[in-house]
C-alpha positions as CSV (number, residue, x, y, z in Angstrom):
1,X,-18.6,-11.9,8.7
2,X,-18.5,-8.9,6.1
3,X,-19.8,-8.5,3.4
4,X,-16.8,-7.5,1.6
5,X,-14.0,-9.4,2.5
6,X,-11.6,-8.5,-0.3
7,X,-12.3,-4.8,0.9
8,X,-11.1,-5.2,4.6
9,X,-8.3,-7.4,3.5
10,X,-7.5,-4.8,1.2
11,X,-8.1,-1.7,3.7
12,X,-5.5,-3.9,5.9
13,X,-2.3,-3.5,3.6
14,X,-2.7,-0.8,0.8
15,X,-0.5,1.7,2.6
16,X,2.3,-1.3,3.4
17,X,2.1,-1.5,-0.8
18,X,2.4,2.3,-0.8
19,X,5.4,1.4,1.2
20,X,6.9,-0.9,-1.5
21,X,5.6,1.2,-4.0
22,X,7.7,4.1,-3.0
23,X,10.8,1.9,-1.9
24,X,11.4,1.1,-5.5
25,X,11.4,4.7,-6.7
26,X,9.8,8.3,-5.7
27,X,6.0,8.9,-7.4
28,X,3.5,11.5,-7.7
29,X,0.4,10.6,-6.6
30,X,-1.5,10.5,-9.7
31,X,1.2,7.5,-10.4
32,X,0.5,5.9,-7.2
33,X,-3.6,5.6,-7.6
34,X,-3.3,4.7,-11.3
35,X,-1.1,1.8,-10.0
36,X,-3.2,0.4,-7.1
37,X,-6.4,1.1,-8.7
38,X,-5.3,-1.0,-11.7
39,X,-4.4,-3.4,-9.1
40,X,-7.7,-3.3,-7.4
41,X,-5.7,-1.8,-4.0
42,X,-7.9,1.4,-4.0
43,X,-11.3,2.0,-5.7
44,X,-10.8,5.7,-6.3
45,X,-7.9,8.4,-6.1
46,X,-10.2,9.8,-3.2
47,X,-9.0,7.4,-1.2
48,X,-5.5,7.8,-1.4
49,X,-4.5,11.5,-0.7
50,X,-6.0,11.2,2.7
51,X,-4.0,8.3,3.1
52,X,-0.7,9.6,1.5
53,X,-1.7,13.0,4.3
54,X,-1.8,10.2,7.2
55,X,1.4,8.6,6.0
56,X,3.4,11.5,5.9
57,X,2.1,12.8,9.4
58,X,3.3,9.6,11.0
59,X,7.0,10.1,9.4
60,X,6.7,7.2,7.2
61,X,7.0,9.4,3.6
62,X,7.8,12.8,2.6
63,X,6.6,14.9,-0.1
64,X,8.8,17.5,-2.1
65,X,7.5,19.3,-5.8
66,X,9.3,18.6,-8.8
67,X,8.5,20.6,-12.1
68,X,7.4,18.3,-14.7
69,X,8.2,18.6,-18.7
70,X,4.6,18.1,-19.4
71,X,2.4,20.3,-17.3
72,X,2.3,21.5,-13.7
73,X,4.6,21.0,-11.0
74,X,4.2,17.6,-9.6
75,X,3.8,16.5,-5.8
76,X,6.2,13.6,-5.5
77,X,6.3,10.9,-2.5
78,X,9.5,8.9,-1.3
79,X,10.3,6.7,1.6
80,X,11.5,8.1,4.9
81,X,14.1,5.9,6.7
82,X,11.0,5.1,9.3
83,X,9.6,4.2,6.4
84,X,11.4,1.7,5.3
85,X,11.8,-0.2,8.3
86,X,8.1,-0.1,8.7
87,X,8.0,-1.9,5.6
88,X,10.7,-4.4,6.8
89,X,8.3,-5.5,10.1
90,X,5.5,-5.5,7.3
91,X,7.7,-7.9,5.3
92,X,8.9,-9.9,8.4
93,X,5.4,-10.4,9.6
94,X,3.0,-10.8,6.3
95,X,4.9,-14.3,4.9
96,X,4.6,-16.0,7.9
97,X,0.9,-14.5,9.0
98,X,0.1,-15.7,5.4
99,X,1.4,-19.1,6.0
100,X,-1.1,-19.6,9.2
101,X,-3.9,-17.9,7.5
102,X,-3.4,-20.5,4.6
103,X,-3.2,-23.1,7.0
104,X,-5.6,-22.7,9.2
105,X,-8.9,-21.7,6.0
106,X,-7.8,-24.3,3.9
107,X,-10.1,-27.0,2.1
108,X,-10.9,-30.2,4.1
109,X,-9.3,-33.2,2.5
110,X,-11.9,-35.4,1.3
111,X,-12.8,-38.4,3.7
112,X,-13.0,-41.0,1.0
């Protein structure tokens, strides 16, 4: 087994959160690192703009600038309809691949 678990688990679903991420609302990508990093999804914002390049190339988001009140123009990310309905088999698949997971690793009942 690996090392780090919690790192291939991770490296499994961080661009299915980038999914729900953007699904709620369009973000720049400084928004989007400083989220999962906070949320222990990423370790760096190196990790992510190859990512975000990946996800775009496979239809899944789009990018588009926006000028921004405080400083340079900003590189915003939003949900393509391909997208979205990758996040929906995501969605459809994780509770259930969850519940077996759960099932299947949890603790032995004591033989008392």
């Amino acid at each position: 087994m690996t090392a780090n678990v919690g790192a291939q688990l991770r490296k499994g679903v961080v661009e299915s959160c980038v999914l729900g991420l953007l699904e709620k609302t369009p973000m720049y990508g400084w928004q989007l690192s400083e989220t999962l990093i906070s949320s222990g999804m990423i370790a760096s914002v190196g990790t992510l703009y190859p990512m975000l390049s990946r996800m775009r190339s496979q239809g899944l988001i789009l990018s588009y600038e926006e000028a921004s009140p405080s400083g340079p123009v900003r590189k915003f990310y939003r949900l393509t309809d391909f997208g979205t309905v990758a996040l929906l088999e995501f969605r459809n698949q994780w509770t259930p691949f969850v519940q077996v997971v759960d099932r299947l690793i949890a603790e032995r009942a004591d033989d008392d």
